[in-house]
PQR file with spaces between the fields and no chain letter, atoms N, CA, C, O and H, PARSE charges and radii, in Angstrom:
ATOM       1  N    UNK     1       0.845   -1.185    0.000 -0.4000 1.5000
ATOM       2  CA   UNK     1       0.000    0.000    0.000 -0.0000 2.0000
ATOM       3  C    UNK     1       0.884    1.240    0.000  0.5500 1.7000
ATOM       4  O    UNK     1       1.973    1.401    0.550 -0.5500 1.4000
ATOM       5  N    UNK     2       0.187    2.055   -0.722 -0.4000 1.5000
ATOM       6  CA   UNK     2       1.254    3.386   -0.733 -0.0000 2.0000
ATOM       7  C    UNK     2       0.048    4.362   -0.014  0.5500 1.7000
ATOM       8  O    UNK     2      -1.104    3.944    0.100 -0.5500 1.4000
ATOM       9  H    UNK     2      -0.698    1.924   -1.169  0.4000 1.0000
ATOM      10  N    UNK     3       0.417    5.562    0.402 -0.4000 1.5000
ATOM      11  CA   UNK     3      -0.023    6.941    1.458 -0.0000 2.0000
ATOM      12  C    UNK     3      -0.114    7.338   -0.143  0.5500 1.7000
ATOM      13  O    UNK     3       0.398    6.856   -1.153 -0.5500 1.4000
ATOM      14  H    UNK     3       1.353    5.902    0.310  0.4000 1.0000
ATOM      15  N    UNK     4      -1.288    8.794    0.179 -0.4000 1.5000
ATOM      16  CA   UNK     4      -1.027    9.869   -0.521 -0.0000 2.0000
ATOM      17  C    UNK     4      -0.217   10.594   -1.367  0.5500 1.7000
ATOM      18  O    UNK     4      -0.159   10.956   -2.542 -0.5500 1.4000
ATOM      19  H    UNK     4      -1.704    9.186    1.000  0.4000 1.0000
ATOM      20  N    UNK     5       0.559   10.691   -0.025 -0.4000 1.5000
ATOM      21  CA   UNK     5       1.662   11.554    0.105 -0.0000 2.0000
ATOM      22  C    UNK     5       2.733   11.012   -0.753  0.5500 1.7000
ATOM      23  O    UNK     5       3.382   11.842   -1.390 -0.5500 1.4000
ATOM      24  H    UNK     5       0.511   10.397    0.929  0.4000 1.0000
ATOM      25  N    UNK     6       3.005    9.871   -0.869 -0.4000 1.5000
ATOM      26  CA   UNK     6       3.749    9.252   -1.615 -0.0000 2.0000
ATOM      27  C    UNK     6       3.595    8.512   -2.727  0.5500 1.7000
ATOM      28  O    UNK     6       4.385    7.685   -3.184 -0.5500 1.4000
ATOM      29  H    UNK     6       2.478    9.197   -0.351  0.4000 1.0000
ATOM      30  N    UNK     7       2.024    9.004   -3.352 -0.4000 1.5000
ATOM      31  CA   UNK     7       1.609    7.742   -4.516 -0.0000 2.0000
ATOM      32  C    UNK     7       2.440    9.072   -6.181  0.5500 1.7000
ATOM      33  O    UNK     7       2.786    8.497   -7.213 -0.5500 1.4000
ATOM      34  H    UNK     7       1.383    9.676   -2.982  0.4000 1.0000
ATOM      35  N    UNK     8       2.588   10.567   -6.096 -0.4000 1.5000
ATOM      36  CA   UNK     8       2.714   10.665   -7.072 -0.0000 2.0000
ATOM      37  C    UNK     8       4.252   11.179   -7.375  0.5500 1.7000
ATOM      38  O    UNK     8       4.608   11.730   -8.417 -0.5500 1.4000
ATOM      39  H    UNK     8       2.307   11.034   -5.257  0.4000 1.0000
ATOM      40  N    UNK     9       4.901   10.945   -6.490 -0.4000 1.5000
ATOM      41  CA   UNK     9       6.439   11.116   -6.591 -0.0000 2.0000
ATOM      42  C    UNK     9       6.727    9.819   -7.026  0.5500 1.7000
ATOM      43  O    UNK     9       7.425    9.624   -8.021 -0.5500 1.4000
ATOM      44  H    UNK     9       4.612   10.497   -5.644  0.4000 1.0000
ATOM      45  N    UNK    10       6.242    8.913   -6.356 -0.4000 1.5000
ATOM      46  CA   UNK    10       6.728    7.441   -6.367 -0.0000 2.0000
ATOM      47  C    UNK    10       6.333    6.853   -8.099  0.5500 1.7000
ATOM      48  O    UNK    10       7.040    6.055   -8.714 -0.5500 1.4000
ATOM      49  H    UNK    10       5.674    9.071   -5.548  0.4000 1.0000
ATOM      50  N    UNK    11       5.221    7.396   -8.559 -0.4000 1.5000
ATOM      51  CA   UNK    11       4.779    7.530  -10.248 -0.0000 2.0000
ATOM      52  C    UNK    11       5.755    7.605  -10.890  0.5500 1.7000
ATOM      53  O    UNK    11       6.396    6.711  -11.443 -0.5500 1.4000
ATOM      54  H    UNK    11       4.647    8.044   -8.059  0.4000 1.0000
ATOM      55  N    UNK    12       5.978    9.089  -10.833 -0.4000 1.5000
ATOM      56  CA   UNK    12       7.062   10.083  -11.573 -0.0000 2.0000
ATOM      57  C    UNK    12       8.526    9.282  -11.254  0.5500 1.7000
ATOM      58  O    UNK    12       9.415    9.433  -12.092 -0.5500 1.4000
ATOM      59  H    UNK    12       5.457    9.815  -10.384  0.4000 1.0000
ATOM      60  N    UNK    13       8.715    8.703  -10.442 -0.4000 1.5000
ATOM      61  CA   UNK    13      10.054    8.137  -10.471 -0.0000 2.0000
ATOM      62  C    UNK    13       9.865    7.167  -11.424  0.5500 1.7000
ATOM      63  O    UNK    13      10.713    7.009  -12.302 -0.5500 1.4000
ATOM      64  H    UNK    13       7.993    8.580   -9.761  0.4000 1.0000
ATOM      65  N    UNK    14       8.893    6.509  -11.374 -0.4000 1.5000
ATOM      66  CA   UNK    14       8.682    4.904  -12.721 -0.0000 2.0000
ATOM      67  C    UNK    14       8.425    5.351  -13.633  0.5500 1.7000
ATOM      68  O    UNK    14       8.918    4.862  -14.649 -0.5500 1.4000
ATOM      69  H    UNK    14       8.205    6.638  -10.661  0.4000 1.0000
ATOM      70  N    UNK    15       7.674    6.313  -13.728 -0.4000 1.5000
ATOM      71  CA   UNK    15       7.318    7.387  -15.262 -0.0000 2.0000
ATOM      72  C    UNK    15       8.616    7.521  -15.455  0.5500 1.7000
ATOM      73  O    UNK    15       8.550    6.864  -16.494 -0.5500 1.4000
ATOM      74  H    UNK    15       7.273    6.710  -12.902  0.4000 1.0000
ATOM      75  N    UNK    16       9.753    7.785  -15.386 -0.4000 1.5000
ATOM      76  CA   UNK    16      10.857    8.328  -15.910 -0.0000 2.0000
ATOM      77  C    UNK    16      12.144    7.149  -16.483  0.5500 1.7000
ATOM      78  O    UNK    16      13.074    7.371  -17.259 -0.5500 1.4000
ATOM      79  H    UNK    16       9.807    8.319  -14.542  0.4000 1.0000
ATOM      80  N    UNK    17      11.786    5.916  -15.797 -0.4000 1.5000
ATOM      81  CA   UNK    17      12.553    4.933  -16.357 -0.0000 2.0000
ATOM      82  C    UNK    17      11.903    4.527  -17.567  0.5500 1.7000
ATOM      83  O    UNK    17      10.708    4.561  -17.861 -0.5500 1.4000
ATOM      84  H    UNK    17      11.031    5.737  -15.167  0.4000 1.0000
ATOM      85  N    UNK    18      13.522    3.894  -18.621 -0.4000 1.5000
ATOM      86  CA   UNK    18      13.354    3.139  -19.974 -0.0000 2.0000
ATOM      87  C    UNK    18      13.812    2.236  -19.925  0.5500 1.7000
ATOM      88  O    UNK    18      14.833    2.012  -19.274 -0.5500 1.4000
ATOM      89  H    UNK    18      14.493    3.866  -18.382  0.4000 1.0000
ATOM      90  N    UNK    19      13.051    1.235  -20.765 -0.4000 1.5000
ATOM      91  CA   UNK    19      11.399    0.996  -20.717 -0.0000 2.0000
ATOM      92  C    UNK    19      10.645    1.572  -19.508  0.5500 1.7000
ATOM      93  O    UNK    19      11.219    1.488  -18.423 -0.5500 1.4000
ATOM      94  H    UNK    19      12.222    1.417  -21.294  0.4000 1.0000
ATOM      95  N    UNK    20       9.603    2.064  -19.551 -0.4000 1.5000
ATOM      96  CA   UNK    20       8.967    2.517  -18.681 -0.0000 2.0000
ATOM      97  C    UNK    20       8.397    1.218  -17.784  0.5500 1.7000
ATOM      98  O    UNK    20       8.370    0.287  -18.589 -0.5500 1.4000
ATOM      99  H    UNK    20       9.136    2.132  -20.433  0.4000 1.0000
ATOM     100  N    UNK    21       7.942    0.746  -16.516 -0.4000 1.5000
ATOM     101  CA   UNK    21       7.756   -0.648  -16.412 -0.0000 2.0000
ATOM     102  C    UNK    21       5.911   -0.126  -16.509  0.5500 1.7000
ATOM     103  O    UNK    21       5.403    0.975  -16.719 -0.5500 1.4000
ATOM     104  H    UNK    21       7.963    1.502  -15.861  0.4000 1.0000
ATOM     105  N    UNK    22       5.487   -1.079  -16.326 -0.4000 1.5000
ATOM     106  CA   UNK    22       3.228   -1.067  -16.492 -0.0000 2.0000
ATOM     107  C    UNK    22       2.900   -1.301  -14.871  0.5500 1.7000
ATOM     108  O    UNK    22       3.287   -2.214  -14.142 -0.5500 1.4000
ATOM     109  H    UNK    22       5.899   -1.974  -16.156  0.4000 1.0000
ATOM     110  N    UNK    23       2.067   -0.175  -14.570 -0.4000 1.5000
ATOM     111  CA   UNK    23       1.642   -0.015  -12.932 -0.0000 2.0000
ATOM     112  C    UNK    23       0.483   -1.005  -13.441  0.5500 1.7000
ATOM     113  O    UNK    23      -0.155   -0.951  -14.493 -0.5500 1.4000
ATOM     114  H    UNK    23       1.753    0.567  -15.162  0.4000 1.0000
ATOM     115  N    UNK    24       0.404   -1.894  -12.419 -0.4000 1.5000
ATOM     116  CA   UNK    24       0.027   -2.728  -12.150 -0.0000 2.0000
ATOM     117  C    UNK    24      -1.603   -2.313  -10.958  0.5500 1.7000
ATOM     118  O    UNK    24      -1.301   -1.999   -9.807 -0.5500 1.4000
ATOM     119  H    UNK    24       0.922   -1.938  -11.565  0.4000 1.0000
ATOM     120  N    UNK    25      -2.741   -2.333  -11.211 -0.4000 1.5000
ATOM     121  CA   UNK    25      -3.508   -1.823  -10.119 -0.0000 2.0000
ATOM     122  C    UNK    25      -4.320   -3.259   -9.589  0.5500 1.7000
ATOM     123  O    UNK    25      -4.703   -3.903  -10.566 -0.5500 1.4000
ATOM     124  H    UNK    25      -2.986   -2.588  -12.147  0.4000 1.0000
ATOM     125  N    UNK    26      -4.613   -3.801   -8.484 -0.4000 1.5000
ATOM     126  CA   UNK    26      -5.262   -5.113   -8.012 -0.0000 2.0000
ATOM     127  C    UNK    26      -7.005   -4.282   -7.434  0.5500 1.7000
ATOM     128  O    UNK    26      -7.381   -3.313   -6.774 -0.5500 1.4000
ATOM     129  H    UNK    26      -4.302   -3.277   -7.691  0.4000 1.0000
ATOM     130  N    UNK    27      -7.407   -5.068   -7.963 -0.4000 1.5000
ATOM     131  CA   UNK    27      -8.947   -4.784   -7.387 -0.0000 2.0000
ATOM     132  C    UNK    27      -8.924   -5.635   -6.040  0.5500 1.7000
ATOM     133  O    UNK    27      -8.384   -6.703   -5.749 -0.5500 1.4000
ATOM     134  H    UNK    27      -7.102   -5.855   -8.499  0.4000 1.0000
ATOM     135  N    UNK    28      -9.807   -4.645   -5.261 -0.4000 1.5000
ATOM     136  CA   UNK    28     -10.487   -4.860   -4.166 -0.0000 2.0000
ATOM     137  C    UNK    28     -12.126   -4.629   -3.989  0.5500 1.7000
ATOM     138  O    UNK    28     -12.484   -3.492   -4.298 -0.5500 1.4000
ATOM     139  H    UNK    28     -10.246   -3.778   -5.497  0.4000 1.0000
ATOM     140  N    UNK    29     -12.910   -5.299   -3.654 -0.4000 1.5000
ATOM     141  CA   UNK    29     -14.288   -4.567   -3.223 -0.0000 2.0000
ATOM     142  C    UNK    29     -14.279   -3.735   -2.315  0.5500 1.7000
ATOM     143  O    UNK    29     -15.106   -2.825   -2.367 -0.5500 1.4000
ATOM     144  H    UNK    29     -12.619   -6.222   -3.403  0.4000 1.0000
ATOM     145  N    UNK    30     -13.435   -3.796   -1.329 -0.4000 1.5000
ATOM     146  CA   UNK    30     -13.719   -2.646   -0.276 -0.0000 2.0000
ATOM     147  C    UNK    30     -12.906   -1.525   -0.366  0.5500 1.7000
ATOM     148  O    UNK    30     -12.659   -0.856    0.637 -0.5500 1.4000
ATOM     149  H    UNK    30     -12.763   -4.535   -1.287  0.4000 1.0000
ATOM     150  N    UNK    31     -12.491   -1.265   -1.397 -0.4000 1.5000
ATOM     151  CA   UNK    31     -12.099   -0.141   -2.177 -0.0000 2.0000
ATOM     152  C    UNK    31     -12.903    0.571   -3.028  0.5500 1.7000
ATOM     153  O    UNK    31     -13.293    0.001   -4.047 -0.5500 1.4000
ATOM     154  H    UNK    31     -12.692   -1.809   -2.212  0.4000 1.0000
ATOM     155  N    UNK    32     -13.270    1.851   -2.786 -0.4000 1.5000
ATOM     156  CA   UNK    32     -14.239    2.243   -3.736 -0.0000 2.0000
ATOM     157  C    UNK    32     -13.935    2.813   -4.894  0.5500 1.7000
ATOM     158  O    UNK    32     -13.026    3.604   -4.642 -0.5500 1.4000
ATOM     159  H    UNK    32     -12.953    2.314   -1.959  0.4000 1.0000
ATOM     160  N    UNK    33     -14.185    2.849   -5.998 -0.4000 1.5000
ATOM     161  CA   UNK    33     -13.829    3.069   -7.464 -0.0000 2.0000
ATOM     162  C    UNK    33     -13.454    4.688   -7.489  0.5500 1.7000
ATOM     163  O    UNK    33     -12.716    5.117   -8.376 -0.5500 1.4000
ATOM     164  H    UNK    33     -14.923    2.206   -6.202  0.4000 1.0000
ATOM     165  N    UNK    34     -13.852    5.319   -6.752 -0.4000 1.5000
ATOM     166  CA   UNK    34     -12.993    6.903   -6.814 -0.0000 2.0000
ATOM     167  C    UNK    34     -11.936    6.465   -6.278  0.5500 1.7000
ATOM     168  O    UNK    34     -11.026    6.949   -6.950 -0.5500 1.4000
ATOM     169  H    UNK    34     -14.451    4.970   -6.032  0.4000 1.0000
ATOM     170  N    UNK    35     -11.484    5.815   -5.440 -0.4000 1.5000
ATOM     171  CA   UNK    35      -9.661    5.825   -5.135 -0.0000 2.0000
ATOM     172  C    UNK    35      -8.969    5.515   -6.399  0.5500 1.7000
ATOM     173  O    UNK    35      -8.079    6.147   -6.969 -0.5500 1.4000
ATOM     174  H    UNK    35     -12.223    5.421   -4.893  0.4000 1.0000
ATOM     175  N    UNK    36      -9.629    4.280   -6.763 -0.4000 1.5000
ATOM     176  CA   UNK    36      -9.175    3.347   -7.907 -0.0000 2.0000
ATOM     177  C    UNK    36      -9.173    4.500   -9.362  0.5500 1.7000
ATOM     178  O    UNK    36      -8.620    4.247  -10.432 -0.5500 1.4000
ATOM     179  H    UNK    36     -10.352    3.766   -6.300  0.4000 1.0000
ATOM     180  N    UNK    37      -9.638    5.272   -9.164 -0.4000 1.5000
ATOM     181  CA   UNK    37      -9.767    6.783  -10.473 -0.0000 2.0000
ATOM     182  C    UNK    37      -8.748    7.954  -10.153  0.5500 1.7000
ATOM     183  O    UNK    37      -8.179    8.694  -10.956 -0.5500 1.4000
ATOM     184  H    UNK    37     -10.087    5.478   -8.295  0.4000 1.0000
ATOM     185  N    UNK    38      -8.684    7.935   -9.078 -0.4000 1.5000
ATOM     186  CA   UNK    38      -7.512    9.098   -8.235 -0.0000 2.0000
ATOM     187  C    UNK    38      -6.284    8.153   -8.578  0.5500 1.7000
ATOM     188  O    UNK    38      -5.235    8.793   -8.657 -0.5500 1.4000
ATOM     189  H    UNK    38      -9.146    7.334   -8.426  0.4000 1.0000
ATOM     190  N    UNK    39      -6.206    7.351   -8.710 -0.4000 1.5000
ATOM     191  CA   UNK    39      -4.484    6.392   -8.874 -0.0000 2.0000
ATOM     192  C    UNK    39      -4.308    6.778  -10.370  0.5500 1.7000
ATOM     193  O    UNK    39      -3.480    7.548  -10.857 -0.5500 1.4000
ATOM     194  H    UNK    39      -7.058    6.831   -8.646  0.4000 1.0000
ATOM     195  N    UNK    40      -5.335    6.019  -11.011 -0.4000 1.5000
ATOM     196  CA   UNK    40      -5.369    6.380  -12.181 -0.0000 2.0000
ATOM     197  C    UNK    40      -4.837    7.604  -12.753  0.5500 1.7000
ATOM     198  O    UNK    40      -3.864    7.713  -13.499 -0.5500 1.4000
ATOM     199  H    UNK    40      -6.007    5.393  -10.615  0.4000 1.0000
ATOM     200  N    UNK    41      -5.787    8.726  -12.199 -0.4000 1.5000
ATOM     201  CA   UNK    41      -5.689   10.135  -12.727 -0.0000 2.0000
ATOM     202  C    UNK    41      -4.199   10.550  -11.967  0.5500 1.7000
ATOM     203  O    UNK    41      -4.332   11.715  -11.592 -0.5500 1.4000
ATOM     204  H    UNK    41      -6.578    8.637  -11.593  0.4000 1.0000
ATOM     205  N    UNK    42      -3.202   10.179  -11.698 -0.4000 1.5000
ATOM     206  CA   UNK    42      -2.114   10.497  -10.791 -0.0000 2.0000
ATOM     207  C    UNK    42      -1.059   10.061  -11.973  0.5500 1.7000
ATOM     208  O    UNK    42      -0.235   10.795  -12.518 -0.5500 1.4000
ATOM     209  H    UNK    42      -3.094    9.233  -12.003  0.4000 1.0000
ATOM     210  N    UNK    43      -1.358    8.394  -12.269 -0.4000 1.5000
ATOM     211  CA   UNK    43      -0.392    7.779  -13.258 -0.0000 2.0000
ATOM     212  C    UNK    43      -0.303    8.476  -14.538  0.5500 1.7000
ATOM     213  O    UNK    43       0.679    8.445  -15.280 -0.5500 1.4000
ATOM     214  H    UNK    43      -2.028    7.798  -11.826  0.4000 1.0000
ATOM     215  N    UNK    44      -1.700    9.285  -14.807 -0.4000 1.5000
ATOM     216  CA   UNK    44      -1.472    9.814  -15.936 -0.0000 2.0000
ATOM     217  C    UNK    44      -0.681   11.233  -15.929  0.5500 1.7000
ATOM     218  O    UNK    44      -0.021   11.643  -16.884 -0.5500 1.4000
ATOM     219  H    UNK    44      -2.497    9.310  -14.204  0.4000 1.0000
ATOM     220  N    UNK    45      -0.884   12.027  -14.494 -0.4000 1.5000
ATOM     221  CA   UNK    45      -0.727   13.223  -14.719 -0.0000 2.0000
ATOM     222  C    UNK    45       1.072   13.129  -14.212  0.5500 1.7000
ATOM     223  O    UNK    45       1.748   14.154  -14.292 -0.5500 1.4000
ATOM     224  H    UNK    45      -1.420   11.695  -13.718  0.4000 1.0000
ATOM     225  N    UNK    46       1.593   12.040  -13.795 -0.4000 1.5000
ATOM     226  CA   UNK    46       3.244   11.652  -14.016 -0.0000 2.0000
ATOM     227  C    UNK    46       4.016   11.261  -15.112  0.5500 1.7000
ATOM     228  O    UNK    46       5.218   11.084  -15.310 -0.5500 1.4000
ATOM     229  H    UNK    46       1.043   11.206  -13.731  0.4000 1.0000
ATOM     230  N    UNK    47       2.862   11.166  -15.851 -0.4000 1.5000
ATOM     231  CA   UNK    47       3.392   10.110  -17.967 -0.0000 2.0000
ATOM     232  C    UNK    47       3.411    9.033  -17.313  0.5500 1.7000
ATOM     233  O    UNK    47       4.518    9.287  -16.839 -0.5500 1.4000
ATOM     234  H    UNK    47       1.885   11.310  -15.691  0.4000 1.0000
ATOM     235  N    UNK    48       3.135    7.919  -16.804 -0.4000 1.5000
ATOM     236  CA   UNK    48       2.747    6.692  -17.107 -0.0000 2.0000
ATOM     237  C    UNK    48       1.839    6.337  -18.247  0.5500 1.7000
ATOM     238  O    UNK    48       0.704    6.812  -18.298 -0.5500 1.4000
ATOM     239  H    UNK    48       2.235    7.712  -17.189  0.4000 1.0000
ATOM     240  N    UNK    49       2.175    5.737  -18.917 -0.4000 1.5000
ATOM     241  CA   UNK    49       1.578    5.243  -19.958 -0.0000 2.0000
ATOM     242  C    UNK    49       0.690    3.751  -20.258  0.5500 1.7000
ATOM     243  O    UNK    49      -0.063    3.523  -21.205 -0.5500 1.4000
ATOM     244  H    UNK    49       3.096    5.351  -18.875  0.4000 1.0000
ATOM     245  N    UNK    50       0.943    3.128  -19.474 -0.4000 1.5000
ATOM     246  CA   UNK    50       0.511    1.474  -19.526 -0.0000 2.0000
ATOM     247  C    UNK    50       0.405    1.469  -17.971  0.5500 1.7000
ATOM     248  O    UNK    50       1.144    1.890  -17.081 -0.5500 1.4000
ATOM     249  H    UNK    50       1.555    3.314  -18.705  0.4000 1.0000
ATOM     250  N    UNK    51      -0.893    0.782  -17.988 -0.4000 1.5000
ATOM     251  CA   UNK    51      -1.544    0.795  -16.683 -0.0000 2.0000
ATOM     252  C    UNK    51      -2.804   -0.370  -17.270  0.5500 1.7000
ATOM     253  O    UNK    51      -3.664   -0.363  -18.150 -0.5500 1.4000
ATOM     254  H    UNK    51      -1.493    0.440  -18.711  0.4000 1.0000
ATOM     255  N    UNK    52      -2.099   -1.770  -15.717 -0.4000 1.5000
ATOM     256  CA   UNK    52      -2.774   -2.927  -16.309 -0.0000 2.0000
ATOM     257  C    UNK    52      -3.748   -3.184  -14.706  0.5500 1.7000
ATOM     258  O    UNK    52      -3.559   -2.577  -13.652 -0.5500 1.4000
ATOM     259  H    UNK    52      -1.401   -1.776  -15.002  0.4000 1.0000
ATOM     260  N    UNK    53      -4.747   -4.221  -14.965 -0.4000 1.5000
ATOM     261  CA   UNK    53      -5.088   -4.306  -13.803 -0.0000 2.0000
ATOM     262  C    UNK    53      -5.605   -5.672  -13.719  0.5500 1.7000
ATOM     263  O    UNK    53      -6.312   -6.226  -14.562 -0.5500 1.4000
ATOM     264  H    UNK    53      -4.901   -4.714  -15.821  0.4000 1.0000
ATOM     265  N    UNK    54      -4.950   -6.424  -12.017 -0.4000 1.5000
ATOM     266  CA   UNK    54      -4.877   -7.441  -11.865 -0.0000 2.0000
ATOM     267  C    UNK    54      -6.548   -7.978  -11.525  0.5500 1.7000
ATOM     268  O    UNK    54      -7.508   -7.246  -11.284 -0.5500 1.4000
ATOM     269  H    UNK    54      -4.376   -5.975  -11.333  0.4000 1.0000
ATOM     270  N    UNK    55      -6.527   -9.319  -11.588 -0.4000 1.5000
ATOM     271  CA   UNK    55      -8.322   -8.694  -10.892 -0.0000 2.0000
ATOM     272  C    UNK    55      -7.581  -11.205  -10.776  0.5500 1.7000
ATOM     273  O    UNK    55      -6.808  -11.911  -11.423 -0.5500 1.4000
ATOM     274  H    UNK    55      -5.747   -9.914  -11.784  0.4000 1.0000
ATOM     275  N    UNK    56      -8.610  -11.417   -9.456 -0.4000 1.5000
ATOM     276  CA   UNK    56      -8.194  -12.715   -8.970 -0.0000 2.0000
ATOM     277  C    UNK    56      -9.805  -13.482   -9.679  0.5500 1.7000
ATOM     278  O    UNK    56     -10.938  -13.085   -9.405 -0.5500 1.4000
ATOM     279  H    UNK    56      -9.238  -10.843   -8.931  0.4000 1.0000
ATOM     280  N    UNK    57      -9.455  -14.641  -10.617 -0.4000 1.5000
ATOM     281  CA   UNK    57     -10.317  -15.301  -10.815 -0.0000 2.0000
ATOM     282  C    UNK    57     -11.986  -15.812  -10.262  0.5500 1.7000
ATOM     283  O    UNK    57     -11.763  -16.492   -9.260 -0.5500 1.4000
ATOM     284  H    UNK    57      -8.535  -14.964  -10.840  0.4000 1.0000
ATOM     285  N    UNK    58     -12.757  -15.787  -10.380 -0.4000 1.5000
ATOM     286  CA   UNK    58     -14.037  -16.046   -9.495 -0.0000 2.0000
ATOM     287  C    UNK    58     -13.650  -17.881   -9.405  0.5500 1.7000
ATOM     288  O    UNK    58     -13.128  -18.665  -10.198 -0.5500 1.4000
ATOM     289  H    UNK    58     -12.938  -15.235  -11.193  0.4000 1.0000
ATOM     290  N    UNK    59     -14.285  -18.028   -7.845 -0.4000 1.5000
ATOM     291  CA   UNK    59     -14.319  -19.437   -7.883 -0.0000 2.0000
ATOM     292  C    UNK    59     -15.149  -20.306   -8.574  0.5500 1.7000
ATOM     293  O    UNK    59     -16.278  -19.816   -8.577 -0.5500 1.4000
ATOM     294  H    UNK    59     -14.709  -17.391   -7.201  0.4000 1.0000
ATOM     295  N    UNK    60     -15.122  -21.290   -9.120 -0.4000 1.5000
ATOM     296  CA   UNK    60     -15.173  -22.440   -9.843 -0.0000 2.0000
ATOM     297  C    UNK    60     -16.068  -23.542   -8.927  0.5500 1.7000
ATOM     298  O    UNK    60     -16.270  -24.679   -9.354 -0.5500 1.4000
ATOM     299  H    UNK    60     -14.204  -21.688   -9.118  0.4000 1.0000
């Protein structure tokens, strides 16, 4: 888990490496979809470019 405070420095540092690496986001339900849009809108406003998201299979 990352703070606030530290989600868009910590961007901009991976935004700046080549190859750039792909932020990776994991769903949660008890996370509500505006956080999950604020990460988002952060990765973009650092140049991240590729932004994938993990999500865990439904049971079988």
């Amino acid at each position: 888990k990352i703070g606030d405070g530290e989600l868009k420095p910590r961007l901009a540092t991976e935004a700046a490496k080549e190859p750039q690496p792909e932020l990776h986001i994991r769903g949660d339900k008890a996370v509500r979809y505006e956080r999950v849009a604020q990460a988002m809108s952060a990765a973009r406003e650092t140049g991240v470019r590729k932004i994938g998201f993990i999500t865990e299979p439904e049971p079988k």
